[in-house]
C-alpha positions in Angstrom: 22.8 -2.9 -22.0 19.5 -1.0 -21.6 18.3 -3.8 -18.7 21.7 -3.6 -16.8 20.9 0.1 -17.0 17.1 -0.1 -15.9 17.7 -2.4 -13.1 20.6 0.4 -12.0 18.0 3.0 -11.7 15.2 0.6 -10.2 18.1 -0.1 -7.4 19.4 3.8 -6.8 15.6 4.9 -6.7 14.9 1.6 -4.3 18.0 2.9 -2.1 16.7 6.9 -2.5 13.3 5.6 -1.1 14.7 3.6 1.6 16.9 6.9 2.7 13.8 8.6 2.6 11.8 6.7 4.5 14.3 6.3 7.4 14.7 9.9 7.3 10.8 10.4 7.6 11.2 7.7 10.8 14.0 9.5 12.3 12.3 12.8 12.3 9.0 12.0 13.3 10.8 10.1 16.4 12.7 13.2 17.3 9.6 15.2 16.1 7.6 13.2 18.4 9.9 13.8 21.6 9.8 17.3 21.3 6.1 18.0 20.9 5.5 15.6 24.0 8.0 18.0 25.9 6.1 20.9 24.4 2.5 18.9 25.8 3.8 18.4 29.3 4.9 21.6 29.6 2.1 23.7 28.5 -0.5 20.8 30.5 1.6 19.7 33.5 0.3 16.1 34.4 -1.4 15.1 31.4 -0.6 11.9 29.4 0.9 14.0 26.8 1.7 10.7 24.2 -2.2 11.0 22.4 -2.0 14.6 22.0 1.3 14.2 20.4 0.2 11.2 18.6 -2.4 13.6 16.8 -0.2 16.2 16.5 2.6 14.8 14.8 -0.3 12.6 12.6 -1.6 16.2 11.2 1.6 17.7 11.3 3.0 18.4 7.4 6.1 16.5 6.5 8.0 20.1 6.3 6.6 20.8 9.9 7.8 17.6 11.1 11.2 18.0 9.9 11.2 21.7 11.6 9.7 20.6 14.5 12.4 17.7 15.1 14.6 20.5 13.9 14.4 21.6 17.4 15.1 18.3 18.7 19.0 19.5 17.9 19.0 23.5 18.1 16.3 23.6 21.1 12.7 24.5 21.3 12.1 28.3 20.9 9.0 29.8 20.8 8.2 29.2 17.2 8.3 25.8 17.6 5.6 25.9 20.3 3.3 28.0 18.2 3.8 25.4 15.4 3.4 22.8 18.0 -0.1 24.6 19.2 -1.2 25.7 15.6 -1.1 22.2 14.4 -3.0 21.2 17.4 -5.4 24.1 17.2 -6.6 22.3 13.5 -9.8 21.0 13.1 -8.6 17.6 12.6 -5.8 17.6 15.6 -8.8 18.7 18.2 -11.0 16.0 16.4 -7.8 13.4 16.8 -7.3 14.7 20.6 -11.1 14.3 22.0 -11.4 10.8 20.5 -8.2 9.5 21.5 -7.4 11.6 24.9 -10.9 12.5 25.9 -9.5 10.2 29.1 -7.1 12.7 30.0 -9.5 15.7 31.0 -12.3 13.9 32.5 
């Protein structure tokens, strides 16, 4: 009884990780569409996909979700400055001049 039981729970925490992890995929996606709109619109004719790349890679999961948040409700000025504070971070500028250092020579 106690191994039926333990390979329930190994297959509902299996399940509860899968859900999770397609959740994560599905929000950085929409997370992802709505800081490259926030890019090309604060830096018209830049190859926005690096600087979101390194955004959304040194974004927090909660700022993620918030930011895809948007992705339903619209973007509203707190989303840009969350957008801009994460790529104001040490890391994010680090991440942008290696990987988009291309887009502003």
């Amino acid at each position: 009884m106690r191994l039926a039981l333990s390979i329930c729970a190994a297959f509902a925490l299996g399940a509860c990780q899968v859900a999770n992890d397609t959740a994560d995929t599905v929000a950085r996606e929409t997370a992802k569409g709505v800081v490259n709109g926030v890019v090309a619109q604060k830096f018209p004719g830049v190859n926005a996909a690096p600087i979101t790349d390194c955004v959304i890679d040194n974004a927090t999961r909660f700022e993620i979700f918030d930011i895809a948040k948007a992705g339903a409700t619209g973007v509203t000025p707190a989303t840009v400055e969350t957008v801009t504070g994460i790529a104001s971070r040490p890391d994010t500028v680090q991440c942008i001049s290696k990987n988009g250092l291309g887009l502003f020579l």
